[in-house]
C-alpha positions as CSV (number, residue, x, y, z in Angstrom):
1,X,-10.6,-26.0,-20.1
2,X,-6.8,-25.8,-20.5
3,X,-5.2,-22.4,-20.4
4,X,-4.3,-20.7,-23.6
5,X,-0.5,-20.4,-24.6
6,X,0.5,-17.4,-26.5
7,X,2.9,-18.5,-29.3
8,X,5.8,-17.0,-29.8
9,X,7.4,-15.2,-33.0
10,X,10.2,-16.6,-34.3
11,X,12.5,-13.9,-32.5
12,X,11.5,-14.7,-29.2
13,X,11.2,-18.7,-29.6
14,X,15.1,-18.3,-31.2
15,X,16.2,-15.9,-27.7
16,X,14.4,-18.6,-25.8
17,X,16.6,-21.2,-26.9
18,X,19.6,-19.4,-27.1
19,X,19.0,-19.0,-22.9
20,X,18.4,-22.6,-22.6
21,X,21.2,-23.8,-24.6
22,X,23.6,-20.9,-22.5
23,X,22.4,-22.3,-19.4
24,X,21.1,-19.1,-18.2
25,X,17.2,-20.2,-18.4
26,X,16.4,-24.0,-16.6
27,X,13.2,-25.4,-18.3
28,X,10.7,-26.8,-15.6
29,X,8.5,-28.1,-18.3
30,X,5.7,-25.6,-18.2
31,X,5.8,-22.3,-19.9
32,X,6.5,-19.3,-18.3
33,X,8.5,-20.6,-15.2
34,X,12.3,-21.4,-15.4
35,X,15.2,-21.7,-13.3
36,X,18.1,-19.3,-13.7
37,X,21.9,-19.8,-13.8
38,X,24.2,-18.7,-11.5
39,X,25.6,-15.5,-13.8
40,X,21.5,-14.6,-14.3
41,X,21.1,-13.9,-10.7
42,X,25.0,-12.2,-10.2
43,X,23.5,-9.5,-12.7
44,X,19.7,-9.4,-11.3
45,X,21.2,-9.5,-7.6
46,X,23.4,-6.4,-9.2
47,X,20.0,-4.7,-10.5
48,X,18.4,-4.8,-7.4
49,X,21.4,-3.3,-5.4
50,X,21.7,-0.4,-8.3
51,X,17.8,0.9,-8.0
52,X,17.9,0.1,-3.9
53,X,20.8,2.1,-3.9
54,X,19.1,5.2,-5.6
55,X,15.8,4.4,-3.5
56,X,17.6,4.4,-0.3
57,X,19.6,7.5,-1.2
58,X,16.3,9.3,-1.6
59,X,14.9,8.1,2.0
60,X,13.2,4.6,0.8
61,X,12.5,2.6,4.2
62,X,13.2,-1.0,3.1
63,X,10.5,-3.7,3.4
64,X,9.9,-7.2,2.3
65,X,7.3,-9.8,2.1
66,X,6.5,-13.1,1.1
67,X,5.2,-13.7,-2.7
68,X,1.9,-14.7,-1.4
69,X,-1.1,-12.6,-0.2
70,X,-4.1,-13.0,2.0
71,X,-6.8,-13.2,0.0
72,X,-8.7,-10.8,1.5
73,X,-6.5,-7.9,0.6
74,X,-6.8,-8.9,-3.4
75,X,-10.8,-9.1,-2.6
76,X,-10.4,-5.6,-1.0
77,X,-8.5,-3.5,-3.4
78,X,-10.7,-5.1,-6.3
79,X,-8.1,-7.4,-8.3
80,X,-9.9,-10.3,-8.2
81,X,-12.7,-8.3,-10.4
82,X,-10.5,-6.8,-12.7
83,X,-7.9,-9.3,-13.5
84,X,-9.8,-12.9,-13.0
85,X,-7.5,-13.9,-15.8
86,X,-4.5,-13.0,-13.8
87,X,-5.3,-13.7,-10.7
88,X,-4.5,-17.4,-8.8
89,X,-5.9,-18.8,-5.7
90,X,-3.9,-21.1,-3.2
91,X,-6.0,-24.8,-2.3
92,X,-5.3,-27.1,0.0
93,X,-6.3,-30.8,1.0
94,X,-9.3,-31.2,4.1
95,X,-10.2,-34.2,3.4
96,X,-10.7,-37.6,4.8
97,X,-8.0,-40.7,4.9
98,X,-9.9,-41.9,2.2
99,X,-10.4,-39.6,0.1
100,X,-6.4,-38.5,0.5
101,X,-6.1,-42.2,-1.0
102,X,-8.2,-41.6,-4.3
103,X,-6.4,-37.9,-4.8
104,X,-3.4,-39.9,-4.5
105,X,-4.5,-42.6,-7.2
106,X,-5.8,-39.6,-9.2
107,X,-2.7,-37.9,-9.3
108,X,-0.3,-41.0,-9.7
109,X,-2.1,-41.2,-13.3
110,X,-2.2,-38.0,-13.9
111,X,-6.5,-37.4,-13.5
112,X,-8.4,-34.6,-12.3
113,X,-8.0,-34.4,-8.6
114,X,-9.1,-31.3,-7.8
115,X,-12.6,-31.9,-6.3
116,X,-10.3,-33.2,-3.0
117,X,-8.9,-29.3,-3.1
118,X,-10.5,-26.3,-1.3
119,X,-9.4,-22.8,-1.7
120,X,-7.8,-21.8,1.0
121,X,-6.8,-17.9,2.6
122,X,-4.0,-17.2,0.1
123,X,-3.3,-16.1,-3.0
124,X,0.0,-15.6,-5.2
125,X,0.6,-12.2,-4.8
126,X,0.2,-10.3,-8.6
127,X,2.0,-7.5,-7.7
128,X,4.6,-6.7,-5.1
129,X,3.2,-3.6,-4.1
130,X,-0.2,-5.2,-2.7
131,X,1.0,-5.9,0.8
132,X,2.3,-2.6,1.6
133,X,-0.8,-0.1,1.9
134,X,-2.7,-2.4,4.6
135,X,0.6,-3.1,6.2
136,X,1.5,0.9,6.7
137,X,-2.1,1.6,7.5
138,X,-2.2,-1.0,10.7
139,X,0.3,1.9,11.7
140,X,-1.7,4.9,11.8
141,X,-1.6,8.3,10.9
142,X,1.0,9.1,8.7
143,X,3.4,11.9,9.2
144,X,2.7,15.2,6.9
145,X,6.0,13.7,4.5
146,X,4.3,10.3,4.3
147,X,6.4,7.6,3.4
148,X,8.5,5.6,0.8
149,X,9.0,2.2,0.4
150,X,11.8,-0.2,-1.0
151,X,10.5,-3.6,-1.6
152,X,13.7,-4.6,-3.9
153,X,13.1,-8.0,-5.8
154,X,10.1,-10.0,-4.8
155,X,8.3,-13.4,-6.8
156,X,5.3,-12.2,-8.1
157,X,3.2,-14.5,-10.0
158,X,0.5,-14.0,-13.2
159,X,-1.4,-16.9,-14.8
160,X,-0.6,-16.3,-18.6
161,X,1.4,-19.2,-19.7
162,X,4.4,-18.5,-22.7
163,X,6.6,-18.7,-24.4
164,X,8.1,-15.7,-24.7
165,X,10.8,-15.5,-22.2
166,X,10.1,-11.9,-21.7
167,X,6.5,-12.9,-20.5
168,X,7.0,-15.4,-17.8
169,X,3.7,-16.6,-15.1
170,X,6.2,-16.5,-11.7
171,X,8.9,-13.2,-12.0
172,X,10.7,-11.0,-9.9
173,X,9.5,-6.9,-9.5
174,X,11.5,-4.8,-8.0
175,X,8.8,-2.2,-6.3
176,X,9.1,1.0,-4.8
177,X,5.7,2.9,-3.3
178,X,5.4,6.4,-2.3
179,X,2.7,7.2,0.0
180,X,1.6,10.5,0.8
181,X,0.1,13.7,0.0
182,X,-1.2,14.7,-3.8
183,X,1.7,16.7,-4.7
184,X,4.3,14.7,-3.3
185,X,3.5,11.9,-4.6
186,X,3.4,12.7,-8.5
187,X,6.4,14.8,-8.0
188,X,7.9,11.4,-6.9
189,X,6.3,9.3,-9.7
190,X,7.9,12.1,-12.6
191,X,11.3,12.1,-10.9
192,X,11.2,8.1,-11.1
193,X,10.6,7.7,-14.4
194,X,13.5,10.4,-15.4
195,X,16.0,8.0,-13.4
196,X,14.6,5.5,-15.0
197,X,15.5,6.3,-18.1
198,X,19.0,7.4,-17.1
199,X,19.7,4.3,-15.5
200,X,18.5,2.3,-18.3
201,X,21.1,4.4,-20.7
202,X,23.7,3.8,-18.3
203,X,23.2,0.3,-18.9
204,X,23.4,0.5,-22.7
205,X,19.6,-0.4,-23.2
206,X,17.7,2.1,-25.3
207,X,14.1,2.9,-23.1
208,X,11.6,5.4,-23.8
209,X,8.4,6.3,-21.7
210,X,5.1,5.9,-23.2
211,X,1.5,5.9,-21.5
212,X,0.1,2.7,-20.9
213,X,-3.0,0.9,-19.5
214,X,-3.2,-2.8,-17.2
215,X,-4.6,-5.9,-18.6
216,X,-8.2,-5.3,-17.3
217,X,-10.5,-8.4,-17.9
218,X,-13.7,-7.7,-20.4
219,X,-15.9,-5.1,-21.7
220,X,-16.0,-3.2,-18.4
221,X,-11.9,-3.5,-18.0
222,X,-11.6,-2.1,-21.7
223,X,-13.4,1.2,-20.3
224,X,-10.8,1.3,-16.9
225,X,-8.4,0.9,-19.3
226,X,-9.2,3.8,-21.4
227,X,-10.0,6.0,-18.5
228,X,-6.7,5.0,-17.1
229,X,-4.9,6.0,-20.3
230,X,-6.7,9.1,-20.8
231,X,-5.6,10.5,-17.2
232,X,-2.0,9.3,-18.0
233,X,-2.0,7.2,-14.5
234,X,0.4,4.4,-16.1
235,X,3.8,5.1,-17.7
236,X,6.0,2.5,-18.8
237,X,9.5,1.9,-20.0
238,X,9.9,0.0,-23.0
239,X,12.7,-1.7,-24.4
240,X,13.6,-3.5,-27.3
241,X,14.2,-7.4,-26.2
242,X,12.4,-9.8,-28.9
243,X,9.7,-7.6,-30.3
244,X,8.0,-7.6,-32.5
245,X,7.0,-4.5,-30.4
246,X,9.5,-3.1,-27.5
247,X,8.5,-4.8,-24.3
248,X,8.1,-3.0,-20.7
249,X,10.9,-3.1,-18.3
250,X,9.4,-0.9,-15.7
251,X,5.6,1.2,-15.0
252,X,5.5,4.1,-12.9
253,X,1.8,3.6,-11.9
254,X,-0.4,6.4,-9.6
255,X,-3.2,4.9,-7.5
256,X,-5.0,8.5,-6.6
257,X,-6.8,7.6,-3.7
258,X,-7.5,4.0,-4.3
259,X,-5.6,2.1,-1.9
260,X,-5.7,5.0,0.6
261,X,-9.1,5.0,0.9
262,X,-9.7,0.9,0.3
263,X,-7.6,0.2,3.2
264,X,-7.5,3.4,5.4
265,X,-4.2,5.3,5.1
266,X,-4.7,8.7,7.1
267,X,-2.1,11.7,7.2
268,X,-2.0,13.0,10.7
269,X,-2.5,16.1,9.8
270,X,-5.6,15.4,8.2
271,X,-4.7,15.7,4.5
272,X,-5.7,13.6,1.6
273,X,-3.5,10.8,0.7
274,X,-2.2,8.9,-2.9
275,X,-0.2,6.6,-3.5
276,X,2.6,5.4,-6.1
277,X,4.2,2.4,-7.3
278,X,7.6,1.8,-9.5
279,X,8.2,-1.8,-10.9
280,X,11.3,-2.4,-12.1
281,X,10.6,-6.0,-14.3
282,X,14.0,-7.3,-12.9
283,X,14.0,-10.3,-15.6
284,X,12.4,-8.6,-18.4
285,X,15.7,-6.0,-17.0
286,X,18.3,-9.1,-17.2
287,X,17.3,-10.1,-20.5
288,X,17.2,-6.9,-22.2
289,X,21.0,-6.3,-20.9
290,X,22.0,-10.1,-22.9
291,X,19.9,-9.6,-25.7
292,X,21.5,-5.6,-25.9
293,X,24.9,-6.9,-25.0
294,X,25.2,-11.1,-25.3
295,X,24.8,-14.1,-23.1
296,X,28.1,-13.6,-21.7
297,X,28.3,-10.7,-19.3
298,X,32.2,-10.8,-19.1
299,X,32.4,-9.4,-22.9
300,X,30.0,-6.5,-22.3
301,X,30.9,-2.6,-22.9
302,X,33.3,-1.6,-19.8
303,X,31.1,1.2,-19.2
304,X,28.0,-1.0,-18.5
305,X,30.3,-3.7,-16.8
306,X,31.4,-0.4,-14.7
307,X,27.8,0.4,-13.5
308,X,26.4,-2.9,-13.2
309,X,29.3,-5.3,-11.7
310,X,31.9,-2.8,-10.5
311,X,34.3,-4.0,-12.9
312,X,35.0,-2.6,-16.2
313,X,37.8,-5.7,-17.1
């Protein structure tokens, strides 16, 4: 059964094409995945220096990983439950010399060749944070401070096809994690989504913080939604792009004890352990700023050309 695509309203079908015919978005021919200009990526790549800059300025150890996932890990902390919708699996081709010969006639017109695919021990990765608690609990005991993480810009990918270029199925979060006792932790979520919203006014774009809730799948993820909204565990940062309703740039997202306990993660001291995540939507970030302030990034407001590109000419 083919994958539903949500429509777009008029506002964001129009932004979509004004990209395309700028140059800025590439089509590949399905929706939700595009190729980017040259001047897209000089003012994501600009993005991504701003927040590691702050990160790194408040003690952020930097780490990166690939936009896949064992598939283990997404079995572990429960994804693959909660967000079946969402979620997409990595297969692979063991078969015979034959049967590579059919899959090849299969696919050369375009048939269903997918009984010659098994699923193999990957997965796209859904969220850029996932790789970090298993790999910082292979380490050990924590120190008493814990730890914070910089992940800057990584591919992460969603299965929800459309075409509102604002919702895309392969995107770049920009993630931060803080890992560590109770206190610390929320102190550090709070002080994130303050800077947040200063950086996003330094950039011109108008953001306000609400309390949110994740996509969960069916009846049972309508009642983790609800209790996730009650106990304000989600923030986000909206911001106007193509509406009809403001759209979320960035989440400021406490775990409690969820990946600490699903994967290990000890304190050495013997103290309980949370854990944090910031996402930063980096293109959901880019097209605010052109939709705020035009396609062309050399006639925007000095003061944002300033902060941004270093350049206020």
């Amino acid at each position: 059964m083919a994958t539903e695509v949500h429509a777009p309203t008029h506002d964001q079908a129009e932004f979509l094409r004004e990209l395309l015919d700028a140059g800025h978005l590439i089509e590949s021919g399905v929706p939700g995945v595009y190729g980017h200009s040259g001047v897209y990526e000089q003012v994501r790549d600009r993005l991504e220096a701003l927040v590691s800059g702050i990160a790194g300025s408040l003690g952020a150890v930097r780490c990166r990983f690939p936009p896949v996932v064992p598939r283990r890990n997404l079995e572990r902390n429960g994804y693959v439950g909660k967000f079946p919708h969402l979620a997409a699996s990595i297969f692979g081709f063991n078969g015979t010399e034959s049967e590579a010969l059919v899959q090849g006639q299969r696919a050369a017109a375009h048939e269903d060749w997918s009984e010659f695919q098994s699923q193999t021990d990957l997965m796209m990765l859904p969220a850029a944070c996932y790789p970090v608690y298993p790999a910082i609990a292979q380490r050990g005991p924590l120190q008493a401070g814990g730890v914070s993480i910089d992940m800057g810009g990584t591919w992460v990918f969603r299965h929800e096809p459309s075409f509102d270029p604002a919702r895309r199925q392969i995107f770049r979060q920009h993630e931060l994690v803080r890992i560590g006792k109770p206190e610390d932790v929320t102190e550090w979520r709070l002080e994130w989504a303050r800077r947040g919203v200063e950086l996003f006014g330094e950039l011109g774009l108008d953001g306000s913080i609400a309390n949110a809730s994740d996509p969960f799948f069916g009846r049972q993820g309508r009642l983790l939604a609800a209790n996730q909204s009650a106990e304000e565990l989600k923030f986000e940062l909206l911001v106007q792009i193509a509406g009809p309703e403001p759209t979320a740039c960035a989440s400021f997202n406490y775990h409690l004890e969820h990946f600490a306990q699903t994967f290990g993660l000890k304190l050495s001291d013997g103290s309980s352990v949370h854990t944090a995540c910031v996402g930063f939507g980096q293109d959901r970030m880019v097209l605010a700023l052109m939709r705020a302030h035009g396609l062309d990034p050399d006639k925007w407001p000095a003061s944002v050309r300033a902060r941004l590109l270093g350049s206020s000419t």
